[in-house]
C-alpha positions in Angstrom: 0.0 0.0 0.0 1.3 3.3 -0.9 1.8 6.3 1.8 -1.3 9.1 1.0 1.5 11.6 2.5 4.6 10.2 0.0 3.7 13.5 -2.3 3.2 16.1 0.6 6.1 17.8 0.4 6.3 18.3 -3.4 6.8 21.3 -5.1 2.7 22.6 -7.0 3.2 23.1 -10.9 2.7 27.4 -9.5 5.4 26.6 -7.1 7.5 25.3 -10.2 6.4 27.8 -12.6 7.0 30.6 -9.9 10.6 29.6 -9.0 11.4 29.0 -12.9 10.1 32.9 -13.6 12.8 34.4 -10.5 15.3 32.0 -12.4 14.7 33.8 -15.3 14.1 37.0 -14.4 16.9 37.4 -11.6 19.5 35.3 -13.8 18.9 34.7 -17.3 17.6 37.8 -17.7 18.9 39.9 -14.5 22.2 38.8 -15.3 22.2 38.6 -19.3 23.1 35.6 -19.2 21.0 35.3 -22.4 20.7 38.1 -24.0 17.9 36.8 -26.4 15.5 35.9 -23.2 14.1 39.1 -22.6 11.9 39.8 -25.8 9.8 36.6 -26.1 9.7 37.0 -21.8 8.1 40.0 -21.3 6.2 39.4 -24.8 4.6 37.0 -23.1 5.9 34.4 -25.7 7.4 31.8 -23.7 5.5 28.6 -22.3 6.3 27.2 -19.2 5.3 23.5 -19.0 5.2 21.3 -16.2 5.7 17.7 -16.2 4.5 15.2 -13.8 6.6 12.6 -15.1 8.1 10.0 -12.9 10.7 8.3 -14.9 12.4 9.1 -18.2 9.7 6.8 -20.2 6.9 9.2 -19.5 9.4 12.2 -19.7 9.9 11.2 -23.0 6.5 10.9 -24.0 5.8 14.7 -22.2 8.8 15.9 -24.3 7.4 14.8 -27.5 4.1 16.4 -26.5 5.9 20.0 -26.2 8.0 19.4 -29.3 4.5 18.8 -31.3 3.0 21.9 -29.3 5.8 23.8 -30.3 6.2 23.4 -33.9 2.3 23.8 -34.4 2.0 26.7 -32.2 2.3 30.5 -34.0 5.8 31.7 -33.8 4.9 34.9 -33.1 2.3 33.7 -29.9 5.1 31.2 -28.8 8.7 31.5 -30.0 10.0 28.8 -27.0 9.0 26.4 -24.5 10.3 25.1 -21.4 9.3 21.8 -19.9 10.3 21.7 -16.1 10.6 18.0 -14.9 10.8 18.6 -11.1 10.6 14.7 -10.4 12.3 12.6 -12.6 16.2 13.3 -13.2 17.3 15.1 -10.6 20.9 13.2 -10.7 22.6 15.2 -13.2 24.7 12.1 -14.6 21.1 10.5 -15.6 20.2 13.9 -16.9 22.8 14.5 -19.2 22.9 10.8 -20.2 18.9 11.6 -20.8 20.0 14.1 -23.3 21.0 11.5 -25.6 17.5 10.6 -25.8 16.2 13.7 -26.4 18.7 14.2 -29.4 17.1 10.8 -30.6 13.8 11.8 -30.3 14.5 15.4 -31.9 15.8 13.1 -34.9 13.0 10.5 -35.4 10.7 13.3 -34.9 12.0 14.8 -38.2 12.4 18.0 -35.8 16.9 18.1 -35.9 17.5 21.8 -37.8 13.9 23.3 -36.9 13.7 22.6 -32.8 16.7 22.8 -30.3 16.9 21.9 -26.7 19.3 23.6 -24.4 19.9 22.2 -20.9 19.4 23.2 -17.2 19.8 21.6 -14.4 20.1 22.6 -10.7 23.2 20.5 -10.6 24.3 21.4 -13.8 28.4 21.0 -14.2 30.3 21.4 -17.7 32.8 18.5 -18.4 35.5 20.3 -18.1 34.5 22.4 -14.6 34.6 21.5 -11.1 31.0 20.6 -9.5 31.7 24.3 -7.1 32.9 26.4 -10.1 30.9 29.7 -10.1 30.4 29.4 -13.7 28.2 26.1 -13.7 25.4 28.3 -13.0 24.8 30.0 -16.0 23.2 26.7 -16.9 21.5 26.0 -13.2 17.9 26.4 -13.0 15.5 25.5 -10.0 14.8 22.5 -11.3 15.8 20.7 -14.3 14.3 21.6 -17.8 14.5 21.2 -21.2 14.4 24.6 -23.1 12.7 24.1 -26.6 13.9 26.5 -28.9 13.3 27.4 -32.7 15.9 27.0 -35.3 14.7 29.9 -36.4 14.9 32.0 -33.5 18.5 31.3 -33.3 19.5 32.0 -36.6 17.9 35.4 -36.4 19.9 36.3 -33.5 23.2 35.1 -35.3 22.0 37.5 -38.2 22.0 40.1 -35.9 25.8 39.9 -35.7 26.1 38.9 -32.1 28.6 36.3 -31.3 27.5 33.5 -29.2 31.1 32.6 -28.4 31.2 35.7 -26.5 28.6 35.7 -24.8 29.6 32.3 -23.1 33.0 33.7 -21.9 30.8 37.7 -20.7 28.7 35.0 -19.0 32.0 33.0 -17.5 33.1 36.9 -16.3 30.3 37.8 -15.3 29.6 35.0 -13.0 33.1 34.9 -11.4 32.7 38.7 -10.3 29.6 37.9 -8.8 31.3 34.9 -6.4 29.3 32.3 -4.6 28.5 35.2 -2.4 26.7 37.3 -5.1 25.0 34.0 -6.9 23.6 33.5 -3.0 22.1 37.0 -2.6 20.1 36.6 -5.8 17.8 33.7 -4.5 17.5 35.9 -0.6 14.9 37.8 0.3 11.4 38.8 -1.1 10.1 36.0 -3.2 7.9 38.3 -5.4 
């Protein structure tokens, strides 16, 4: 028989959604860690999903639900989707081994060269960084997602001159001024 109280102490889909929006809005965009966030964010043109999945199976088939949502819905309505996944994944070795998966289901999907997904994780570590390295956050969320981009979207901000290179090494700067310390004193205070 299965505890009634196992699923007490979970995290709501508006506790998810909420902590996801002070990610983005005290980080990715607070910080510029992505300078092409802030348009389809306060244009309202960015979906924030959440998945009750429970294992990568039925992650998966969540996934492929976005990725279908996403190429059918209006680019100018929605120009990117993220699908939170607050319980399933939350060892970032099986995450990132997950992300195999997700490059074979962009592929069978026909979707490789019109859909991308970026990665975020609240563990997330580069290969070649330590797990306590300041700069692992610019790709540290609240709780891991996928981010469902358009091909599209992407090239139009590498028409626009602006070299992604860069803006992974501002980001690397940007996050070793701010310390540990600084990273800290974004997530205190007011929860608004």
């Amino acid at each position: 028989m299965s505890d009634p109280h196992a699923y007490a102490n979970e995290p709501g889909d508006d506790d998810v959604v909420a902590a996801t929006r002070r990610w983005i809005e005290r980080a990715v965009i607070g910080l510029n860690l992505c300078p092409f966030a802030r348009a389809p964010y306060v244009q309202d043109r960015l979906r924030i999903s959440v998945s009750h999945a429970r294992d990568a199976d039925a992650l998966v088939e969540d996934l492929r639900k976005e990725l279908e949502w996403l190429q059918g819905a209006d680019a100018k309505a929605y120009e990117t989707s993220l699908l939170v996944h607050p319980f399933v994944l939350g060892d970032f070795e099986d995450y990132n081994q997950f992300l195999d998966v997700v490059d074979a289901l962009l592929e069978a999907m026909e979707l490789d060269g019109e859909i991308q997904v970026a990665s975020f994780h609240p563990d997330y570590c580069f290969a070649d960084a330590h797990p306590d390295d300041i700069e692992n956050a610019t790709n540290r969320s609240p709780w891991p997602t996928l981010h469902l981009l358009r091909e599209s979207s992407i090239d139009r901000a590498l028409e626009s001159g602006m070299d992604t290179d860069a803006i992974y090494e501002r980001n690397i700067g940007t996050l070793r001024t701010l310390g540990r310390a600084g990273w800290d004193a974004l997530w205190s205070g007011r929860e608004d």
